[in-house]
C-alpha positions as CSV (number, residue, x, y, z in Angstrom):
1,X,-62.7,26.7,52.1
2,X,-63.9,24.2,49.6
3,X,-62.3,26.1,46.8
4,X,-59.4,26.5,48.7
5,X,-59.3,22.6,48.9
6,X,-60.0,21.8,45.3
7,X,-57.0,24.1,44.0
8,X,-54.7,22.4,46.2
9,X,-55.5,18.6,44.7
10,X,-52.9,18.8,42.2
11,X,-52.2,16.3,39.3
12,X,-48.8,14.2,39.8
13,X,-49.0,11.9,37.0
14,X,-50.4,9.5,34.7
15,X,-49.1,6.2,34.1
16,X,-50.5,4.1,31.5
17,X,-50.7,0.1,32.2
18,X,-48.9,-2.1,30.0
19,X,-49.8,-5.5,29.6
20,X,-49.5,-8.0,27.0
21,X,-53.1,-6.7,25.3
22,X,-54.1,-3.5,25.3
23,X,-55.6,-2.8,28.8
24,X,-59.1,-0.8,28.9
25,X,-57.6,1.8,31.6
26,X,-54.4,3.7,32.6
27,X,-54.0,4.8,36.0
28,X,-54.0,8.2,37.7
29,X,-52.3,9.8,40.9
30,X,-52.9,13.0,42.9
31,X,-52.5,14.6,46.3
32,X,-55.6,16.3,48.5
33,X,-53.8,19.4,50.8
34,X,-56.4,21.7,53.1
35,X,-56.3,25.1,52.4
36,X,-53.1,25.6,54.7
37,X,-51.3,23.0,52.2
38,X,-51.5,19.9,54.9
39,X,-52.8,16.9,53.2
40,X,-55.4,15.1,54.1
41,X,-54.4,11.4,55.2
42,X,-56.9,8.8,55.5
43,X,-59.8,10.7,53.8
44,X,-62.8,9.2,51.5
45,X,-63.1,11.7,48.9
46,X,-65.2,11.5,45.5
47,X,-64.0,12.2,41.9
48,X,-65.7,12.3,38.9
49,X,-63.8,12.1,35.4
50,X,-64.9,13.4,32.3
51,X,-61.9,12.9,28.8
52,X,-63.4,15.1,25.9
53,X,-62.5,16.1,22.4
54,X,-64.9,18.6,20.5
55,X,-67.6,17.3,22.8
56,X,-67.9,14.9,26.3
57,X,-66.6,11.5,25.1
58,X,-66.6,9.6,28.0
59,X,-67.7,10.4,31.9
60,X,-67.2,8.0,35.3
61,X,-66.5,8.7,39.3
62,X,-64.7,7.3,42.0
63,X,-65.4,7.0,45.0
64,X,-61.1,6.6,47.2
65,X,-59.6,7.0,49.8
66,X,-56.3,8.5,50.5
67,X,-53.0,7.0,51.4
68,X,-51.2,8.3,54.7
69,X,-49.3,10.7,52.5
70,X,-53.3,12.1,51.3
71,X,-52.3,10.2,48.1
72,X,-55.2,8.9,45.8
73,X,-54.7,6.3,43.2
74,X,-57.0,5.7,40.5
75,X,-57.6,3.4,37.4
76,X,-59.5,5.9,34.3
77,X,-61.8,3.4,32.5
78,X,-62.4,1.8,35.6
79,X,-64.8,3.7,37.3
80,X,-68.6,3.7,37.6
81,X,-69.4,5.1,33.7
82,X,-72.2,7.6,33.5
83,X,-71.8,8.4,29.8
84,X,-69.8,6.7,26.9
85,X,-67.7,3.4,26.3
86,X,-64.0,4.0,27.1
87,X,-63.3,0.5,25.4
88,X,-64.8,2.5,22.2
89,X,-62.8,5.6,22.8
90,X,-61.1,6.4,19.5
91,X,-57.3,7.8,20.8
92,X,-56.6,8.6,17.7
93,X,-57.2,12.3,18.4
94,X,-56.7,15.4,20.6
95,X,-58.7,14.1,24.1
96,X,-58.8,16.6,27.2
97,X,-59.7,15.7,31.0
98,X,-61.4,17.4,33.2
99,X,-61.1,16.3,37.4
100,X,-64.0,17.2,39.5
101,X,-64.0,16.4,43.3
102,X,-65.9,16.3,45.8
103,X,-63.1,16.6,49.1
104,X,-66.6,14.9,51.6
105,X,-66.4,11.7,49.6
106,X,-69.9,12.4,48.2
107,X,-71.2,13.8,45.1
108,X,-71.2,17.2,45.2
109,X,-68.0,17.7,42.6
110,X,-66.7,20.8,42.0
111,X,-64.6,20.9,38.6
112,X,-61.0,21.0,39.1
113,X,-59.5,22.4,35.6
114,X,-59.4,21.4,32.6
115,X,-56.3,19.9,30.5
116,X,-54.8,18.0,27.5
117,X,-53.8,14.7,27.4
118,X,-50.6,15.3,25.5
119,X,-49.6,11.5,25.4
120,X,-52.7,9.5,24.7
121,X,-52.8,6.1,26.1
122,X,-51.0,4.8,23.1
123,X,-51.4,0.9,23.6
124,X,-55.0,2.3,23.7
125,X,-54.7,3.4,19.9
126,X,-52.7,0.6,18.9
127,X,-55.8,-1.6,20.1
128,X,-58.3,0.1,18.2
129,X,-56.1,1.0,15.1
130,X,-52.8,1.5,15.2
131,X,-52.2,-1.1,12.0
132,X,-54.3,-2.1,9.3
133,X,-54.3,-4.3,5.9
134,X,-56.0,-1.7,3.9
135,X,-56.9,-4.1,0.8
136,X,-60.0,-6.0,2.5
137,X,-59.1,-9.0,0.9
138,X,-59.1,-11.8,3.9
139,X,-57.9,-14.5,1.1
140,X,-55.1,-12.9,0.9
141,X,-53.3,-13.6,4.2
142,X,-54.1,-17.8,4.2
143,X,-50.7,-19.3,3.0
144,X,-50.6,-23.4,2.7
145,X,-48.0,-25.6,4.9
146,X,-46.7,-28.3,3.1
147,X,-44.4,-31.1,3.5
148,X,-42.3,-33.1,1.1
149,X,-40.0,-35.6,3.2
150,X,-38.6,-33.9,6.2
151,X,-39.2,-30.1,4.5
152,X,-42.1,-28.2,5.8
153,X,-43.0,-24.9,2.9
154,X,-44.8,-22.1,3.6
155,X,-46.5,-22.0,-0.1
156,X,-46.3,-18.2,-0.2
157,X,-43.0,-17.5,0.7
158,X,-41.1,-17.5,4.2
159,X,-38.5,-20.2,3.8
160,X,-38.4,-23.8,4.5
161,X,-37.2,-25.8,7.5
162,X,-35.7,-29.3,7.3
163,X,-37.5,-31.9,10.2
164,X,-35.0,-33.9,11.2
165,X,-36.2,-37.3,12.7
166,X,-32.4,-39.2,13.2
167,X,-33.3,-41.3,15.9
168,X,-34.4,-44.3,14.5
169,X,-36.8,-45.0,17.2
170,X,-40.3,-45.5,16.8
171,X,-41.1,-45.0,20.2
172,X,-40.9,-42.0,20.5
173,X,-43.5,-41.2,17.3
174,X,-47.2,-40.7,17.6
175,X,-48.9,-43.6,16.4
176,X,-52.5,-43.6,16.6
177,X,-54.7,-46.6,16.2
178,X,-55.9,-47.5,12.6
179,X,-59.3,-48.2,11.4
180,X,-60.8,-45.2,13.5
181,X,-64.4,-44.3,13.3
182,X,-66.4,-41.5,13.8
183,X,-66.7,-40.2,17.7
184,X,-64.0,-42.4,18.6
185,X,-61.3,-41.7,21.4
186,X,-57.4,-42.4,21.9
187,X,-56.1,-43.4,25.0
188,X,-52.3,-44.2,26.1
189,X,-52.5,-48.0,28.2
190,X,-48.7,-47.0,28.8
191,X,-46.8,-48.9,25.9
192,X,-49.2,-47.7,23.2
193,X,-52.0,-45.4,21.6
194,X,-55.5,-47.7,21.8
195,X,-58.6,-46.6,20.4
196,X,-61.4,-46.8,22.5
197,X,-64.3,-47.1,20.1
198,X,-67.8,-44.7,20.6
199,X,-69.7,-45.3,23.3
200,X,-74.1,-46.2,23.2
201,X,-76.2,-43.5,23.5
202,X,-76.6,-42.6,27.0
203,X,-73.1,-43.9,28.0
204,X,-71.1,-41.8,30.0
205,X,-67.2,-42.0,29.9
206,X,-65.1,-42.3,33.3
207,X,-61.9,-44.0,34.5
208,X,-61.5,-47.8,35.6
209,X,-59.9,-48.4,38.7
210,X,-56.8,-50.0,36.2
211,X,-56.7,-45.9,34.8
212,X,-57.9,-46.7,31.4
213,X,-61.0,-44.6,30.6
214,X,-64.2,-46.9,29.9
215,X,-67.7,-46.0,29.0
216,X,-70.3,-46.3,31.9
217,X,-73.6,-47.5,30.9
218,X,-76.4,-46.2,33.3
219,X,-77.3,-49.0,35.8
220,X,-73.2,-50.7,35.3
221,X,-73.5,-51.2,38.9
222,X,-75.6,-54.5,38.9
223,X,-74.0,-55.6,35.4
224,X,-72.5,-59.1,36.0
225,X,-73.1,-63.0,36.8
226,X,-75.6,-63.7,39.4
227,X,-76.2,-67.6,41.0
228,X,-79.8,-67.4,40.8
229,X,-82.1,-69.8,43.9
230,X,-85.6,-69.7,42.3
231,X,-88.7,-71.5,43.3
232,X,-91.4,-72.3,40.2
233,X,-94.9,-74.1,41.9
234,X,-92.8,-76.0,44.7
235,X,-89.6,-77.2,42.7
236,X,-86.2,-75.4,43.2
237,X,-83.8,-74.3,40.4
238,X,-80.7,-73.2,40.5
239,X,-78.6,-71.8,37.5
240,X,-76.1,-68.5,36.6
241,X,-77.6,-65.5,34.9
242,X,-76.1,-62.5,32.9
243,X,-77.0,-59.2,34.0
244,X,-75.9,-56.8,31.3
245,X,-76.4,-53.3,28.6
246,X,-79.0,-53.2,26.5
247,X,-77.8,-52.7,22.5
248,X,-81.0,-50.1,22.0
249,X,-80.9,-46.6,22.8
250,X,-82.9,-46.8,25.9
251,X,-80.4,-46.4,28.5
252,X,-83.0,-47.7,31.6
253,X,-82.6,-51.1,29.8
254,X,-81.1,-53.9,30.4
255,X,-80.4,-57.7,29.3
256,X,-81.2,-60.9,31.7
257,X,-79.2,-63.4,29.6
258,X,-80.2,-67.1,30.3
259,X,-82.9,-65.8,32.4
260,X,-84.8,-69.0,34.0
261,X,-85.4,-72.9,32.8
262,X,-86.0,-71.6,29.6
263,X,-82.5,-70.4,28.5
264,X,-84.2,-66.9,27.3
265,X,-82.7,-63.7,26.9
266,X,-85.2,-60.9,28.7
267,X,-85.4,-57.5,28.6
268,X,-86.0,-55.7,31.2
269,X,-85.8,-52.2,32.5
270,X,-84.4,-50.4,35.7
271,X,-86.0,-47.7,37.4
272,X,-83.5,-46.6,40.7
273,X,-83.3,-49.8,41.9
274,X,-86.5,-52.0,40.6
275,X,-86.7,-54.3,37.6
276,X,-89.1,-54.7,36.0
277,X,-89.6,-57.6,33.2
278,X,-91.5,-57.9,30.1
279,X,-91.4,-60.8,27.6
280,X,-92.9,-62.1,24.7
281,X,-91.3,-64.2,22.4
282,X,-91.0,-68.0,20.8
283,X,-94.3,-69.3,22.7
284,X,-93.2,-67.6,25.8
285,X,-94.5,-64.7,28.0
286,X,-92.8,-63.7,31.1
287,X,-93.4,-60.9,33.3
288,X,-92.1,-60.0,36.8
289,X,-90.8,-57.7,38.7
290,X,-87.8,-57.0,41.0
291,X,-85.5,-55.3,43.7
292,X,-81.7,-54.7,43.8
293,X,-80.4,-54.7,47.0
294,X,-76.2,-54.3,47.1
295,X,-75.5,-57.6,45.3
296,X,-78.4,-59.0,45.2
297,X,-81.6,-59.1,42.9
298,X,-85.3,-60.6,44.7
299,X,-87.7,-61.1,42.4
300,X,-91.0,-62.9,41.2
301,X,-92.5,-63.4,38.1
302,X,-95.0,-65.0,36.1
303,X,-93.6,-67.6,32.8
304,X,-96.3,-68.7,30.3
305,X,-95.7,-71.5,27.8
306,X,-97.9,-73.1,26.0
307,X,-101.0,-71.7,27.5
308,X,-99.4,-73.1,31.2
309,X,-98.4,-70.5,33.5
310,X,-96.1,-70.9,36.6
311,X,-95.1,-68.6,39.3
312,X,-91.7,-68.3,40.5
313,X,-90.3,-66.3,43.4
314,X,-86.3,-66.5,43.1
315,X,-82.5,-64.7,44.7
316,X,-79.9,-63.8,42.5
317,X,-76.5,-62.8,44.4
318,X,-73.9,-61.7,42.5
319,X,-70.3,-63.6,41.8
């Protein structure tokens, strides 16, 4: 019976895929009948495909089911491979297939027959060699663009076309910033090209909320002027600071500009949310630490001078 089966699968047709690159597969169609010639609608049956020249080149299975019709449709070079590379297959030659099958839809398969592709998959062969530039010489094929006025020349022949620039309108002409340096970036603000110069190590680039693109320092966030309320051994001060990005390449650091009575720059450096300060500079030593909270920075800190020292607890909210 099973023989019976497996000389009633008969081939229909092969119909190789055509796309705009070589595809690594062409499709194949056939029809499973029992042995009284009814097909068999609706059935999982197993294939197994095997293309050879002088010796196996390439084997896979499939594992389909068929249509209502008992119609099975199949993509060669598609399969499960058990042996070869199809994309390696060299069409350039006389290749035969062989169908086995296996009507249960297991693995049993039972060779079919035995036939010659007479049409190889010729997009197939045109992949793998169906042109070729047989003097080796890469050189060879680099031609120069040049431009003198409005004419553009290929230097190695292939005519010249005339660029024809009539409108008088600058406008409409890309003109991108001068003076650029390297890593810079060009950006459109809507009437012109600006250049928006390298950012600091560690700087990342997003948009403003105005759409032009900016480079966000680590930390930005608390970047600003704060109205600081500080108390140093019982007296109250009151004075702006600047809260902003550190010039050196540590990106946790930041600048305190003005920071205290003393009208001192600090450094300090964020880690999450805490400050942390550490001064020494000019006769002065100041070290403290800190806690942003939304808007505002809490803080205390210790400020040396002159062998004095004086502890101050202070509230910066932002403007």
């Amino acid at each position: 019976m099973r023989k019976l089966l497996l000389a009633a699968f008969t081939l229909l047709l092969f119909t190789f895929m055509a796309q705009a690159q070589a595809p690594q597969a062409f499709k194949y169609q056939a029809v499973v009948r029992d042995a009284a010639g009814q097909v068999l609608p609706d059935q999982q049956v197993g294939l197994q495909i095997e293309l050879f020249g002088q010796d196996t080149i390439y084997r896979e299975t499939h594992t389909a089911t068929t249509n209502a019709f008992g119609l099975v449709n199949l993509e060669i070079g598609r399969g499960t491979a058990l042996f070869g590379d199809f994309a390696t297959i060299d069409w350039n030659q006389s290749i035969g297939i062989t169908i086995s099958l296996d009507a249960a839809g297991g693995t049993d398969y039972e060779p079919m027959g035995a036939s010659e592709l007479l049409s190889v998959p010729y997009a197939l062969y045109a992949a793998n060699g169906g042109s070729s530039d047989d003097d080796g010489d890469p050189t060879n094929e680099i031609q120069t663009l040049m431009q003198t006025g409005a004419e553009v020349t290929l230097s190695n022949g292939g005519g010249t076309i005339t660029v024809n620039d009539a409108d008088a309108d600058p406008a409409n002409e890309l003109e991108l910033p001068a003076d650029a340096q390297t890593g810079d970036l060009a950006y459109y603000n809507g009437t012109a090209w600006q250049r928006l110069p390298v950012g600091i190590p560690g700087a990342v680039l997003t948009m403003g909320a105005d759409g032009i693109p900016v480079w966000y320092r680590k930390f930005q966030e608390f970047f600003g002027t704060y109205n600081v309320s500080e108390i140093c051994e019982g007296q109250s001060f009151s004075y702006p600071i600047v809260i902003g990005p550190s010039t050196s390449s540590n990106e946790n650091e930041i600048i305190l500009q003005n920071f205290g009575a003393y009208n001192l720059p600090v450094t300090g450096t964020l880690d999450g949310n805490n400050l942390t300060i550490d001064y020494v500079g000019g006769g002065y030593t100041i070290t403290g630490t800190g806690t942003f909270n939304g808007d505002v920075l809490t803080y205390t800190n210790t400020t040396s001078l002159n062998g004095l020292s004086e502890n101050c607890t202070g509230t910066a909210t932002k403007q």
